[in-house]
TORMI-139262 format. One record per residue: residue number from 1; x, y negated, z of N, C-alpha, C, O in turn; residue in one letter. Coordinates in nm, 4 decimals, m for minus. Example, Ala and Ser with C-alpha at 12.3 -4.5 7.8 and 13.67 -1.06 7.14 Angstrom:
BEGIN
ATOM | 1 | 1.3190 | 0.5690 | 0.7800 | 1.2300 | 0.4500 | 0.7800 | 1.3200 | 0.3300 | 0.7800 | 1.4236 | 0.3319 | 0.8465 | a
ATOM | 2 | 1.2850 | 0.2250 | 0.7080 | 1.3670 | 0.1060 | 0.7140 | 1.2900 | m0.0030 | 0.7870 | 1.3409 | m0.1138 | 0.8039 | s
END
This chain:
BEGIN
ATOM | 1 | 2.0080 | 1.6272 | 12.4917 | 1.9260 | 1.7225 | 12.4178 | 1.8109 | 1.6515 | 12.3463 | 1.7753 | 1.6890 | 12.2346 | x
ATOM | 2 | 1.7534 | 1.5513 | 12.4084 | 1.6472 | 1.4816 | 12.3821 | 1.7072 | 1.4179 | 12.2249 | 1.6515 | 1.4253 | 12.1154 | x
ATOM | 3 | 1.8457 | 1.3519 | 12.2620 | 1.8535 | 1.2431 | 12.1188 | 1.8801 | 1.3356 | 12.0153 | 1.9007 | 1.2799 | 11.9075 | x
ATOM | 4 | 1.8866 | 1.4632 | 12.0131 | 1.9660 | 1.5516 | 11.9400 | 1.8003 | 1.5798 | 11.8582 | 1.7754 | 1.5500 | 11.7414 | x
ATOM | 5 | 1.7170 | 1.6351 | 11.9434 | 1.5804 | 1.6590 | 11.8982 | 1.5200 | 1.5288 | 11.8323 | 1.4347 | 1.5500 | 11.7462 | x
ATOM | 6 | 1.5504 | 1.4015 | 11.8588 | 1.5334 | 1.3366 | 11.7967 | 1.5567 | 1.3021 | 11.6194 | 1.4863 | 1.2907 | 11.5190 | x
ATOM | 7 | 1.7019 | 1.2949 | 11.6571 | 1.7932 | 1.3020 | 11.5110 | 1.7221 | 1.4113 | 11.4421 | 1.6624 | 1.3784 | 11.3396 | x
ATOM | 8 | 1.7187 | 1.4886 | 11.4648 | 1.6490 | 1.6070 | 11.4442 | 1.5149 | 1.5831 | 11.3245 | 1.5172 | 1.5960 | 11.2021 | x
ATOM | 9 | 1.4261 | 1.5521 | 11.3977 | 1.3623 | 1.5008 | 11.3692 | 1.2809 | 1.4209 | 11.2514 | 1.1772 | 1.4359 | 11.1867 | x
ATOM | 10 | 1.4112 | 1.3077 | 11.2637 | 1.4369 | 1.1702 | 11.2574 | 1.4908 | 1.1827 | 11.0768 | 1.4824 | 1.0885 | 10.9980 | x
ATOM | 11 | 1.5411 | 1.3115 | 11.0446 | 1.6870 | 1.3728 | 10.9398 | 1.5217 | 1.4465 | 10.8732 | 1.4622 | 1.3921 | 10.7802 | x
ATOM | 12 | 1.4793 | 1.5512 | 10.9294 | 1.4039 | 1.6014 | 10.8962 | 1.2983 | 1.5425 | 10.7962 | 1.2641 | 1.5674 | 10.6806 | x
ATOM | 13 | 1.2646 | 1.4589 | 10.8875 | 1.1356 | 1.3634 | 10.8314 | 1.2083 | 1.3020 | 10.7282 | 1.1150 | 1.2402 | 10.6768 | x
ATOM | 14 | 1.3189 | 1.2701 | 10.6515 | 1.3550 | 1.1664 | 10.5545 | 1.3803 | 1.2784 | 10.4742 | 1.3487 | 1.2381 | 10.3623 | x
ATOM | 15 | 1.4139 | 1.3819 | 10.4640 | 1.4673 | 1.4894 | 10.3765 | 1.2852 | 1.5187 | 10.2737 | 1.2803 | 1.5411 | 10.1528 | x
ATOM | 16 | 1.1573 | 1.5086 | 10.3701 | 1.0960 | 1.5599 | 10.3648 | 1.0457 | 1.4203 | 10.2812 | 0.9869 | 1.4440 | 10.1757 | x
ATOM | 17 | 1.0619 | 1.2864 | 10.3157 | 0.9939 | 1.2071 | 10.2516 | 1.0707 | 1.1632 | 10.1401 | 1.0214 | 1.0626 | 10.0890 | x
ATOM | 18 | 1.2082 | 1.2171 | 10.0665 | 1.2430 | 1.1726 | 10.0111 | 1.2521 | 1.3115 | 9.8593 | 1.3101 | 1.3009 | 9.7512 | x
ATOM | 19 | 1.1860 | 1.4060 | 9.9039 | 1.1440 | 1.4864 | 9.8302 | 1.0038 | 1.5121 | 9.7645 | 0.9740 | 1.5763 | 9.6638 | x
ATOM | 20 | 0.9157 | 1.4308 | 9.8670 | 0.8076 | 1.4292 | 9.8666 | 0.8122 | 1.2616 | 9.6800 | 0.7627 | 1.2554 | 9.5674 | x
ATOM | 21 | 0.8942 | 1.1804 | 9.7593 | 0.9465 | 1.1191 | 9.6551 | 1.0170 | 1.1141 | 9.5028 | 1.0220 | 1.0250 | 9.4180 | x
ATOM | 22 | 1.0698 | 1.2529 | 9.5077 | 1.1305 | 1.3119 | 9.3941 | 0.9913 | 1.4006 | 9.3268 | 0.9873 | 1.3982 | 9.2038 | x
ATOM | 23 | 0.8958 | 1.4659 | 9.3863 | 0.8186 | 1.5253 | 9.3277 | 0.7060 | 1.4666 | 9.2637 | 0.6593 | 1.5062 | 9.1569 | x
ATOM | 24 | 0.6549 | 1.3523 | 9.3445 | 0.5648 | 1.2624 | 9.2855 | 0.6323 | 1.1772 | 9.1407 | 0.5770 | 1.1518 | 9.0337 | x
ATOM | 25 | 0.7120 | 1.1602 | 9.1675 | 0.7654 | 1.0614 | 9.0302 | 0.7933 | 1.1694 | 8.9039 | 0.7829 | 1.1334 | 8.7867 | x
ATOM | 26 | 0.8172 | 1.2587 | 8.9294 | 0.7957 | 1.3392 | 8.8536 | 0.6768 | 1.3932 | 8.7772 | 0.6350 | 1.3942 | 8.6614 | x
ATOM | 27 | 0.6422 | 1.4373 | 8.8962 | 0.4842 | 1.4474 | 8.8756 | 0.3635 | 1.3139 | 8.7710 | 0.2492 | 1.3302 | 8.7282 | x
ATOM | 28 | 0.4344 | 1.2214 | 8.7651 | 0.4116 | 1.0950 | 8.6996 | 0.4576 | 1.0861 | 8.5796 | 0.4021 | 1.0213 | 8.4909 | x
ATOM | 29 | 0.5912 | 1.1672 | 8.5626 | 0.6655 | 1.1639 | 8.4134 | 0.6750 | 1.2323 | 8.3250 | 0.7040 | 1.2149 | 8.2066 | x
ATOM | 30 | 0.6293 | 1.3803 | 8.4303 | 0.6323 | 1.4893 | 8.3099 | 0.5435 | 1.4914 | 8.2149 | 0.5712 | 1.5658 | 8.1208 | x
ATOM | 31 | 0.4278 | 1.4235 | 8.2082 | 0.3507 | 1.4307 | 8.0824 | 0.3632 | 1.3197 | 7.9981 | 0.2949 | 1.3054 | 7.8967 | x
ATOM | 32 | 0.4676 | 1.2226 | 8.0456 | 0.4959 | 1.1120 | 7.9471 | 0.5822 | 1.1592 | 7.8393 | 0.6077 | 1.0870 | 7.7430 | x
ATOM | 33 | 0.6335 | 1.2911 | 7.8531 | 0.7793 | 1.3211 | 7.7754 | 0.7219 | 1.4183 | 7.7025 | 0.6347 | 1.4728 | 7.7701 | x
ATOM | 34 | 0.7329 | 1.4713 | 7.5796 | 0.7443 | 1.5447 | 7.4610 | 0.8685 | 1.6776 | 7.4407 | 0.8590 | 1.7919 | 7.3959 | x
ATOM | 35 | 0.9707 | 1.6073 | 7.4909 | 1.1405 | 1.6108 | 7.4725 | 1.1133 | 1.7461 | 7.5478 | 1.0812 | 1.7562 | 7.6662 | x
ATOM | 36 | 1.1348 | 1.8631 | 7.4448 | 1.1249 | 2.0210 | 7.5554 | 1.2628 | 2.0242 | 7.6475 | 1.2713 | 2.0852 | 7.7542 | x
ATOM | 37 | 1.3463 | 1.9637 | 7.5995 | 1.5027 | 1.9890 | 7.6989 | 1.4540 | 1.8844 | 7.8040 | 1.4439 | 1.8945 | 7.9263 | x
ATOM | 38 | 1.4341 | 1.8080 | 7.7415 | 1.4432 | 1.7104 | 7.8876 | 1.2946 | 1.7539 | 7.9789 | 1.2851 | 1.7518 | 8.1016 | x
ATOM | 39 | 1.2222 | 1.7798 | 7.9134 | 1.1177 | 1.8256 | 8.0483 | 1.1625 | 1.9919 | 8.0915 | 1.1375 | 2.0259 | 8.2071 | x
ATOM | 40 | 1.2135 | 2.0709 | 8.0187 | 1.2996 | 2.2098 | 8.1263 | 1.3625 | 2.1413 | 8.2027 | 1.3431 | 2.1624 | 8.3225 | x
ATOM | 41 | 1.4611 | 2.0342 | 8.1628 | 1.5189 | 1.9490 | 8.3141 | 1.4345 | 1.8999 | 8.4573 | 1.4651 | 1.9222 | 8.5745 | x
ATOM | 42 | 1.3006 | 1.8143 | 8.3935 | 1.2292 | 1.7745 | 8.5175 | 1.1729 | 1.8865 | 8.6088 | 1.1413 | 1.8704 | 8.7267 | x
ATOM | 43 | 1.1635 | 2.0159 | 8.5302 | 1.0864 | 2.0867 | 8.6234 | 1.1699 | 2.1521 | 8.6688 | 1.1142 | 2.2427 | 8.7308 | x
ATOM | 44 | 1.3249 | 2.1650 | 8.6786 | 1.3950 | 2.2196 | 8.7311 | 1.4424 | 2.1649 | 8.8633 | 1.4924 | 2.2140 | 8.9645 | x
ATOM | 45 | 1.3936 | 1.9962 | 8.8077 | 1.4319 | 1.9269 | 8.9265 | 1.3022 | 1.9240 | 9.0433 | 1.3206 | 1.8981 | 9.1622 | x
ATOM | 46 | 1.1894 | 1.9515 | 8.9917 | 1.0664 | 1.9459 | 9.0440 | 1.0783 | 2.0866 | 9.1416 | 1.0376 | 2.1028 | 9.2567 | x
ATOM | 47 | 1.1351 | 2.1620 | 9.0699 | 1.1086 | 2.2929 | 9.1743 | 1.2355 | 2.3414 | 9.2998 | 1.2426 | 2.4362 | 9.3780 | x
ATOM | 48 | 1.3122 | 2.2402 | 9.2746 | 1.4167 | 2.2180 | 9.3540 | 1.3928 | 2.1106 | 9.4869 | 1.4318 | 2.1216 | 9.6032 | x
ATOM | 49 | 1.3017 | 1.9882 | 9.4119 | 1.2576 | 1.9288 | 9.5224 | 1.1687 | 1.9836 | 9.5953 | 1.1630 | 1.9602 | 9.7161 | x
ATOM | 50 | 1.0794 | 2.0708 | 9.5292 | 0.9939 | 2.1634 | 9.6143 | 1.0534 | 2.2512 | 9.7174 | 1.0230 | 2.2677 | 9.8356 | x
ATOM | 51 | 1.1515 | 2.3067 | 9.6389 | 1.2112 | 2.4277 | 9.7369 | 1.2828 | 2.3520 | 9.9024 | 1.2872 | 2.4106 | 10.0106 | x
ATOM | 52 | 1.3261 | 2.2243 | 9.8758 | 1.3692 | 2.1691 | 9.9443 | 1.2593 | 2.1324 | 10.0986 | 1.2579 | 2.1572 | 10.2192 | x
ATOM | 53 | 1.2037 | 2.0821 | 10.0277 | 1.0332 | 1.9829 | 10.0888 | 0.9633 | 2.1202 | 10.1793 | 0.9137 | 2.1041 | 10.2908 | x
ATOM | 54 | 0.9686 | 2.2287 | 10.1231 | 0.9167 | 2.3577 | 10.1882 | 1.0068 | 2.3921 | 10.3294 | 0.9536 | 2.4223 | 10.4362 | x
ATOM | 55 | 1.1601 | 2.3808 | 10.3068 | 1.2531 | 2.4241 | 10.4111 | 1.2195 | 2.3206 | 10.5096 | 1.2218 | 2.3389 | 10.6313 | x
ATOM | 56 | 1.1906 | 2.2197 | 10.4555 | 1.2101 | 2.0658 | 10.5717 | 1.0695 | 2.0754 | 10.6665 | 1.0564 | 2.0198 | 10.7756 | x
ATOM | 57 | 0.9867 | 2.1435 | 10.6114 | 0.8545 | 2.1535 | 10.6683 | 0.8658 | 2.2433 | 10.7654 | 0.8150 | 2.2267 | 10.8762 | x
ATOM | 58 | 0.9301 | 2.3410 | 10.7336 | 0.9296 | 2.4630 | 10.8006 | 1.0005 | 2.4360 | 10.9003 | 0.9528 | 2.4374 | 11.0137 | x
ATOM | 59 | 1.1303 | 2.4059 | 10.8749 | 1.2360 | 2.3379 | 11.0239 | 1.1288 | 2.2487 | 11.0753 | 1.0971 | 2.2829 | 11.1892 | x
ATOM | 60 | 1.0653 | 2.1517 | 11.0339 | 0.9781 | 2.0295 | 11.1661 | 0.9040 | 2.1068 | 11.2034 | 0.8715 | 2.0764 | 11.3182 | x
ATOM | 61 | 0.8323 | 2.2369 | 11.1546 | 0.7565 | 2.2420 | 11.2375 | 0.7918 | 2.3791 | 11.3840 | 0.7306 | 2.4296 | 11.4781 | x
ATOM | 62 | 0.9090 | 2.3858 | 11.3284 | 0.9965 | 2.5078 | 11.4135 | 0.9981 | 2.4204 | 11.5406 | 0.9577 | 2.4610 | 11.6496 | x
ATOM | 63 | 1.0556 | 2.2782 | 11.5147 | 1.0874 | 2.2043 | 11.6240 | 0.9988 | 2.1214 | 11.6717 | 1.0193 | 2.0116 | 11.7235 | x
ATOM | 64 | 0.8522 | 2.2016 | 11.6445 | 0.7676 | 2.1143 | 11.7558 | 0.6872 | 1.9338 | 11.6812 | 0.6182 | 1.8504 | 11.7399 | x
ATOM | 65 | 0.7387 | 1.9367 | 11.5354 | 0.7143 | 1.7757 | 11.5162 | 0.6290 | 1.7988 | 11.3977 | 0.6213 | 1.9164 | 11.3621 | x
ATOM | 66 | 0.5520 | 1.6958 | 11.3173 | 0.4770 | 1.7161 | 11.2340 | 0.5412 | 1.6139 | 11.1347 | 0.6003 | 1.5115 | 11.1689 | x
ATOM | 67 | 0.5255 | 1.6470 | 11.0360 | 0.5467 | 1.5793 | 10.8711 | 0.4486 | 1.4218 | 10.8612 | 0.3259 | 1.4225 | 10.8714 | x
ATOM | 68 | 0.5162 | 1.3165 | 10.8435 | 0.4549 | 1.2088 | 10.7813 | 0.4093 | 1.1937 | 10.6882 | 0.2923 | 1.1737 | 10.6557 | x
ATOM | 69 | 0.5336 | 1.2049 | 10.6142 | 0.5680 | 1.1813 | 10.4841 | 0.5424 | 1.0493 | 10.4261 | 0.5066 | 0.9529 | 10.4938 | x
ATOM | 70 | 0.5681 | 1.0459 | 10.2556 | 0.5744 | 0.8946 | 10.2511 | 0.4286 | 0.8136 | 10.2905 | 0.3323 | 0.8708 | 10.3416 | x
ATOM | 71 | 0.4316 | 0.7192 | 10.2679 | 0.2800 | 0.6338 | 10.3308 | 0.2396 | 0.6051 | 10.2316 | 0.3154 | 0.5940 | 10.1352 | x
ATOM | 72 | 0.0987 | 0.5823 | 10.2212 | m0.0185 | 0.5044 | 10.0826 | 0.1023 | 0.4085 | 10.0050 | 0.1389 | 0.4058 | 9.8875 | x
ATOM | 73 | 0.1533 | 0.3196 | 10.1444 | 0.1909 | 0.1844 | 10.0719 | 0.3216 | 0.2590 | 9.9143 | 0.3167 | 0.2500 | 9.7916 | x
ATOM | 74 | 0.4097 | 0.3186 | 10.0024 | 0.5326 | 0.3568 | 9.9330 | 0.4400 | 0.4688 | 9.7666 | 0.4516 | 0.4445 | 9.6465 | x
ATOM | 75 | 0.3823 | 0.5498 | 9.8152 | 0.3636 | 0.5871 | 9.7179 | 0.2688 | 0.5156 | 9.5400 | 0.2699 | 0.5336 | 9.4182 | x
ATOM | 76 | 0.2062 | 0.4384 | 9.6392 | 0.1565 | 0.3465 | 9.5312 | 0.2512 | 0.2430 | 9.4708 | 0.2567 | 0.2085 | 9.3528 | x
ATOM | 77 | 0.3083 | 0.2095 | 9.5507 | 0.4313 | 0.1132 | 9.4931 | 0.4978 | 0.1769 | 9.3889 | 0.5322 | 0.1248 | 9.2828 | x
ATOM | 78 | 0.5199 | 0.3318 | 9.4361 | 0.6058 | 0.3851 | 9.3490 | 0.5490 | 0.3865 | 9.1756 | 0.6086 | 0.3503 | 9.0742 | x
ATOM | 79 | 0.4474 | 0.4285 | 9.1885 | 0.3506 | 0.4655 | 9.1088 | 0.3220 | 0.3679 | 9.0292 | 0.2965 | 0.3961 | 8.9122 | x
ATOM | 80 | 0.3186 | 0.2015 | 9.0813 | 0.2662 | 0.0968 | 9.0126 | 0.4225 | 0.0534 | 8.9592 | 0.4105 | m0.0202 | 8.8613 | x
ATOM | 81 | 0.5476 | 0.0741 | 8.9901 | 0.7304 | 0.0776 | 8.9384 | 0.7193 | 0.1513 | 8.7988 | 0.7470 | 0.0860 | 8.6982 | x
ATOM | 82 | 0.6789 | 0.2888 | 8.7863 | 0.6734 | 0.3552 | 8.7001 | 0.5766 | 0.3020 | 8.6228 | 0.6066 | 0.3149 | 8.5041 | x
ATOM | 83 | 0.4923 | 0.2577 | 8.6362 | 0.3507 | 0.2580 | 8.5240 | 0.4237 | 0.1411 | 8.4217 | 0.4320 | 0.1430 | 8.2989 | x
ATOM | 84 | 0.4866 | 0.0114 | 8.5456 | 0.4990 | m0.0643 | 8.4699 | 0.6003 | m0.0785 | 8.3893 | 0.5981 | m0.1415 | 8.2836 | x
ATOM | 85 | 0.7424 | 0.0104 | 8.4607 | 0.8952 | 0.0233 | 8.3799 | 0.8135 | 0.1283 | 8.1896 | 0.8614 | 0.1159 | 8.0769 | x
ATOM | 86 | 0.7267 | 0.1894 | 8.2174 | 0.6609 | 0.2875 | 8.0959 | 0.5812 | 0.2079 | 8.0150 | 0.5496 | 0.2546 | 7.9056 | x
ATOM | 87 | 0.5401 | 0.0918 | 8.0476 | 0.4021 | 0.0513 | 7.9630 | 0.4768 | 0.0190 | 7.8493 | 0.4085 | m0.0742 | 7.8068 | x
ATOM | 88 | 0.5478 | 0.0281 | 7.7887 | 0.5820 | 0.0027 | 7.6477 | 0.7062 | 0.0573 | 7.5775 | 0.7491 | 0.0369 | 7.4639 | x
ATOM | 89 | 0.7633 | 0.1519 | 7.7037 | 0.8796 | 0.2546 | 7.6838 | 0.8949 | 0.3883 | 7.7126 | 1.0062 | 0.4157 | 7.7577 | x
ATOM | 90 | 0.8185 | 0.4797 | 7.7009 | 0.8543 | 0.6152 | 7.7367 | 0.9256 | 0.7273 | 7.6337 | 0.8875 | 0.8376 | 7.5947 | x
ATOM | 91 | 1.0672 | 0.6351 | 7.6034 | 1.1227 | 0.7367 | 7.5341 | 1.2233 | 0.7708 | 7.6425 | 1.2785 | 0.7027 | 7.7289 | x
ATOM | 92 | 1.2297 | 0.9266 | 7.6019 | 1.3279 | 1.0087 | 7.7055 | 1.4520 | 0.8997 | 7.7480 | 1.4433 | 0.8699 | 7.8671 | x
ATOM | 93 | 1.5273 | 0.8558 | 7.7014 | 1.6118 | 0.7656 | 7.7147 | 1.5688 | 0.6852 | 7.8742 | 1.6085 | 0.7165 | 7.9865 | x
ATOM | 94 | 1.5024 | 0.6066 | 7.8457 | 1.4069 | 0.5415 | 7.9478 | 1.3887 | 0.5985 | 8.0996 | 1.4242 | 0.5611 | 8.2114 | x
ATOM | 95 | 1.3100 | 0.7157 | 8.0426 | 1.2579 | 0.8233 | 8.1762 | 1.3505 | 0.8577 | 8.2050 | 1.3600 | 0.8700 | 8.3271 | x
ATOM | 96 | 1.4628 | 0.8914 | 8.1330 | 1.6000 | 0.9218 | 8.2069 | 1.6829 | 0.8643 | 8.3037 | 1.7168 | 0.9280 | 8.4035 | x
ATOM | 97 | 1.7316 | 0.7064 | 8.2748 | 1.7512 | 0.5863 | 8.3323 | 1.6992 | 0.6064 | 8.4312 | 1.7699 | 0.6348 | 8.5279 | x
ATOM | 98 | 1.5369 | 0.5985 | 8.4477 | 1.4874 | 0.5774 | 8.5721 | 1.4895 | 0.6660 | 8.6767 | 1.5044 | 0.6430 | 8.7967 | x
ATOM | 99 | 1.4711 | 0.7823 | 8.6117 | 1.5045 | 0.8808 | 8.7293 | 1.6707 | 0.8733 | 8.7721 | 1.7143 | 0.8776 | 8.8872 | x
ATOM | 100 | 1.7224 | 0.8653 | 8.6903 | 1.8706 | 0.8832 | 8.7085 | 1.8781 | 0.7892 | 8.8187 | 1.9175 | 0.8357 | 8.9257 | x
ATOM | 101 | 1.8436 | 0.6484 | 8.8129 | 1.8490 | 0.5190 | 8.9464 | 1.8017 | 0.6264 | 9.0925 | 1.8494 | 0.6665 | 9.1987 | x
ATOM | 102 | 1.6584 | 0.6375 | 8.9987 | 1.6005 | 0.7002 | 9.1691 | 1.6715 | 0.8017 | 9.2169 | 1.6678 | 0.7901 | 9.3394 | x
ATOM | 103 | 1.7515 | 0.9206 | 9.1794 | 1.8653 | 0.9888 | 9.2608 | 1.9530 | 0.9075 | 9.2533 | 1.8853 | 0.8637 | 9.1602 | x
ATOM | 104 | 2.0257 | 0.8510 | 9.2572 | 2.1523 | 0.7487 | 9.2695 | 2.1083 | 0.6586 | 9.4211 | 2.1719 | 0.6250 | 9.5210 | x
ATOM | 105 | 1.9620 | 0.6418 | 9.3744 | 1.8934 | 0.6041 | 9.5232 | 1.8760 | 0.7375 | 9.6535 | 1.8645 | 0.7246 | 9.7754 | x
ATOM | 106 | 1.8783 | 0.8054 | 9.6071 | 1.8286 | 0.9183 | 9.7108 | 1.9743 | 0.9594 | 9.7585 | 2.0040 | 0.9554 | 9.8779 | x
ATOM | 107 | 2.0670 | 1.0005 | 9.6569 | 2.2311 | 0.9871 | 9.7087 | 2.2772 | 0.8524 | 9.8647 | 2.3373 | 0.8675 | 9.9710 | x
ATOM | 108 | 2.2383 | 0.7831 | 9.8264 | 2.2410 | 0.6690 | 9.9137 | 2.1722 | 0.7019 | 10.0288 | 2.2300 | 0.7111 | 10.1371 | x
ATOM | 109 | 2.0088 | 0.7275 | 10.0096 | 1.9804 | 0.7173 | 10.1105 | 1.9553 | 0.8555 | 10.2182 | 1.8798 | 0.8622 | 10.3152 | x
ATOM | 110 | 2.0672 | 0.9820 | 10.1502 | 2.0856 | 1.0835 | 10.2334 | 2.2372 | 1.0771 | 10.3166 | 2.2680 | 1.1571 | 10.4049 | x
ATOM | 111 | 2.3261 | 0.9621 | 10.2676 | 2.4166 | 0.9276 | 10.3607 | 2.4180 | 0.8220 | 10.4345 | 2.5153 | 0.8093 | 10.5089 | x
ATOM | 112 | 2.3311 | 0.7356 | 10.4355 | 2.2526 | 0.6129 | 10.5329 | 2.2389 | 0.7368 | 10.6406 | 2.3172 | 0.7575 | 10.7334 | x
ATOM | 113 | 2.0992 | 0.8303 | 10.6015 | 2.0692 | 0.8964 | 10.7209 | 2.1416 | 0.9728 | 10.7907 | 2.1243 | 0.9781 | 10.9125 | x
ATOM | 114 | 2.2681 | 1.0714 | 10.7081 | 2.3883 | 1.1162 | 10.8010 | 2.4104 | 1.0116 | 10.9093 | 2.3784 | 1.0262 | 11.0273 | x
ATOM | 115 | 2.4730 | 0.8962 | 10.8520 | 2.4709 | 0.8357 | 10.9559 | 2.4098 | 0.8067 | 11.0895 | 2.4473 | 0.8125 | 11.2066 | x
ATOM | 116 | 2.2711 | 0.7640 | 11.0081 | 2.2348 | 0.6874 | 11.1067 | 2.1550 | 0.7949 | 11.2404 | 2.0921 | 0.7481 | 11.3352 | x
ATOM | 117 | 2.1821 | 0.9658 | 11.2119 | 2.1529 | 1.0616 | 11.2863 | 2.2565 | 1.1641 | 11.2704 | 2.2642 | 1.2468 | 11.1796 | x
ATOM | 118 | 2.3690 | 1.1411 | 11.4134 | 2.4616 | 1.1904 | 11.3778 | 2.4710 | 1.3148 | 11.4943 | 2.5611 | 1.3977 | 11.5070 | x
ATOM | 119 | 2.3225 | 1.2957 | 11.5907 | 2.3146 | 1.4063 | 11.6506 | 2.2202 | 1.5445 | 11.6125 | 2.1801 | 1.6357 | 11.6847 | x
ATOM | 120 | 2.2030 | 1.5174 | 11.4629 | 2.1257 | 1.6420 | 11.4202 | 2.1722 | 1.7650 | 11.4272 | 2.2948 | 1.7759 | 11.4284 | x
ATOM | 121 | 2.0880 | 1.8912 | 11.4339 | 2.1406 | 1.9871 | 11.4715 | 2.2232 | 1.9893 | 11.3210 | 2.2232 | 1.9012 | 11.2350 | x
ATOM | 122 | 2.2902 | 2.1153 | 11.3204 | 2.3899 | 2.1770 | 11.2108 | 2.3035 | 2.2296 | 11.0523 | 2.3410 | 2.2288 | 10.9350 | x
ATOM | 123 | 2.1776 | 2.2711 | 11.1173 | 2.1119 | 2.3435 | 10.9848 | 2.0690 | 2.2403 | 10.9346 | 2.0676 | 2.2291 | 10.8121 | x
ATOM | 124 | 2.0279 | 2.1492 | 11.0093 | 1.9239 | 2.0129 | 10.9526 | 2.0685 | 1.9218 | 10.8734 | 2.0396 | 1.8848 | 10.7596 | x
ATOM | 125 | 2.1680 | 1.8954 | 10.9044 | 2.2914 | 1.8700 | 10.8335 | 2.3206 | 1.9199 | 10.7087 | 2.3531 | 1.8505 | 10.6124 | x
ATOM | 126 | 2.3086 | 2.0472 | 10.7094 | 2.3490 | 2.1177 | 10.6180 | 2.2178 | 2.1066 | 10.5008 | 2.2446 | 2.1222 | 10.3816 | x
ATOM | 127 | 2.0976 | 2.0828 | 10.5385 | 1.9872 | 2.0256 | 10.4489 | 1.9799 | 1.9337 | 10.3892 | 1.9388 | 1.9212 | 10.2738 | x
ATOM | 128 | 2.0248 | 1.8449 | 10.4707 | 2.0557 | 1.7036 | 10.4073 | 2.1811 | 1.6849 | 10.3257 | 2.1854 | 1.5773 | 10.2661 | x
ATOM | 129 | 2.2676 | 1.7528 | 10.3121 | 2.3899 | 1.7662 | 10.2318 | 2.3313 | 1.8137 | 10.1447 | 2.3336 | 1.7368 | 10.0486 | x
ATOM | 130 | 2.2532 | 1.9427 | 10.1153 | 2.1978 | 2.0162 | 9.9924 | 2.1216 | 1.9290 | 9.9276 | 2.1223 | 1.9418 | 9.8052 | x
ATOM | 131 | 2.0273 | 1.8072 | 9.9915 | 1.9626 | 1.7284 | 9.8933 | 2.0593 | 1.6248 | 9.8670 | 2.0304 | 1.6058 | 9.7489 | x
ATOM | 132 | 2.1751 | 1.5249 | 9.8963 | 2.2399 | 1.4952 | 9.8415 | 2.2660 | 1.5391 | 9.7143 | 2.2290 | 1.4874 | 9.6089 | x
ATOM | 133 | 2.3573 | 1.6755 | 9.7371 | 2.4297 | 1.7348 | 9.6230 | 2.3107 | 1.7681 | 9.5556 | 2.3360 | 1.7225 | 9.4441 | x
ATOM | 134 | 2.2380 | 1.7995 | 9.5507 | 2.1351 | 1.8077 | 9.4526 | 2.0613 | 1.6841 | 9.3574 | 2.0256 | 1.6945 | 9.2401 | x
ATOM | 135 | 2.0519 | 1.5785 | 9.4363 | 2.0143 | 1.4409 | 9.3882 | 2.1523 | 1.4093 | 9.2706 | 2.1476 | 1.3733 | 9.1529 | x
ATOM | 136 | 2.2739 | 1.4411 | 9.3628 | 2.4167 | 1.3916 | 9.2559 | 2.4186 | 1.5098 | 9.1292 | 2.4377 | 1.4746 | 9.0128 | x
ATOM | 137 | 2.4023 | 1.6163 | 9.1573 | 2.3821 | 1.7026 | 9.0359 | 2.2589 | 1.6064 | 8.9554 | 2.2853 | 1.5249 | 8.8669 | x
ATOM | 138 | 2.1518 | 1.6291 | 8.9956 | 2.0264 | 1.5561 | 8.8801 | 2.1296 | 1.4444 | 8.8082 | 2.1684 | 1.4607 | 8.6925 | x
ATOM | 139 | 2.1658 | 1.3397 | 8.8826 | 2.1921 | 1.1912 | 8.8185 | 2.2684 | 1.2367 | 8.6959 | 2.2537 | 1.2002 | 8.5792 | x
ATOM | 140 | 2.3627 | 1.3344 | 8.7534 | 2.4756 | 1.4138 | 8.6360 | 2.4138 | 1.4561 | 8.5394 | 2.4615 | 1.4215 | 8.4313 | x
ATOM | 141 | 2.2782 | 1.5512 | 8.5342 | 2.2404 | 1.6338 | 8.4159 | 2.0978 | 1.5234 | 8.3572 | 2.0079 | 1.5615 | 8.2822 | x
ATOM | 142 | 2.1100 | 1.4033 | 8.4078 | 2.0252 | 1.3446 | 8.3638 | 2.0887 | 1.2497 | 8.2431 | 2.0207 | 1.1882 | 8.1610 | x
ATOM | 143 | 2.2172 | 1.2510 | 8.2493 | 2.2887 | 1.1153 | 8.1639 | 2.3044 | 1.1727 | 7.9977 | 2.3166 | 1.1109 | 7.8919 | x
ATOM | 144 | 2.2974 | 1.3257 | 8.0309 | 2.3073 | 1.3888 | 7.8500 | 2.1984 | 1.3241 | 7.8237 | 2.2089 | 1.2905 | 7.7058 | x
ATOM | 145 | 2.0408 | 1.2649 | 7.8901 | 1.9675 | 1.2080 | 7.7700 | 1.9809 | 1.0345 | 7.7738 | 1.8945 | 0.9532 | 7.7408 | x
ATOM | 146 | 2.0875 | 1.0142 | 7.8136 | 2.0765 | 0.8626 | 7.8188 | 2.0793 | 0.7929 | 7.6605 | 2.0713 | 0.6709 | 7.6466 | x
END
């Protein structure tokens, strides 16, 4: 029961930091872009990572655990990736690419964590599948602006 609450946990907390991840970079790009289609896209994706980041909170804290989320280090890193992939390119094209990598990254790293927590309960499973498929949808509706 214990490793199960763990995984638990363990699933929780990455769903939560890897949305927390999708919203900040966003949050970073949407005013670099002009492009009205392509920013109805980011905020579609923005309010999806939200909707997500809200459920994941709500399950940790059902089960007793509290939210990390990402750390100073990761988010500044992130932040100083973007500033510098932009300093002399922010055409939609570009911002597209990059986000498109970073779900292609988040695809990855929501089946690392299947794995590597394979005693999570069923709902917390079924969360982490929804941000998958949601990360693989973005990469998809991100390539019309490549």
């Amino acid at each position: 029961m214990e490793h199960q609450k763990n995984d638990n946990l363990n699933m929780l907390e990455a769903v939560i930091q890897n949305t927390e991840m999708g919203k900040n970079t966003l949050a970073q790009i949407l005013p670099m872009t002009d492009d009205a289609r392509f920013r109805a896209e980011l905020i579609r994706e923005r309010n999806g990572y939200q909707e997500l980041s809200q459920e994941a909170h709500s399950d940790m804290e059902a089960c007793g655990g509290q939210a990390q989320g990402q750390s100073a280090f990761a988010k500044m890193n992130t932040k100083m990736g973007i500033s510098m992939k932009t300093l002399t390119d922010k055409s939609t094209r570009n911002l597209a690419e990059m986000l498109s990598e970073g779900s292609s990254q988040g695809v990855m790293d929501c089946i690392k964590c299947q794995k590597d927590y394979p005693n999570a309960a069923p709902g917390t499973k079924r969360l982490m599948q929804r941000l998958q498929n949601f990360e693989e949808d973005n990469r998809i509706k991100l390539e019309q602006f490549l």
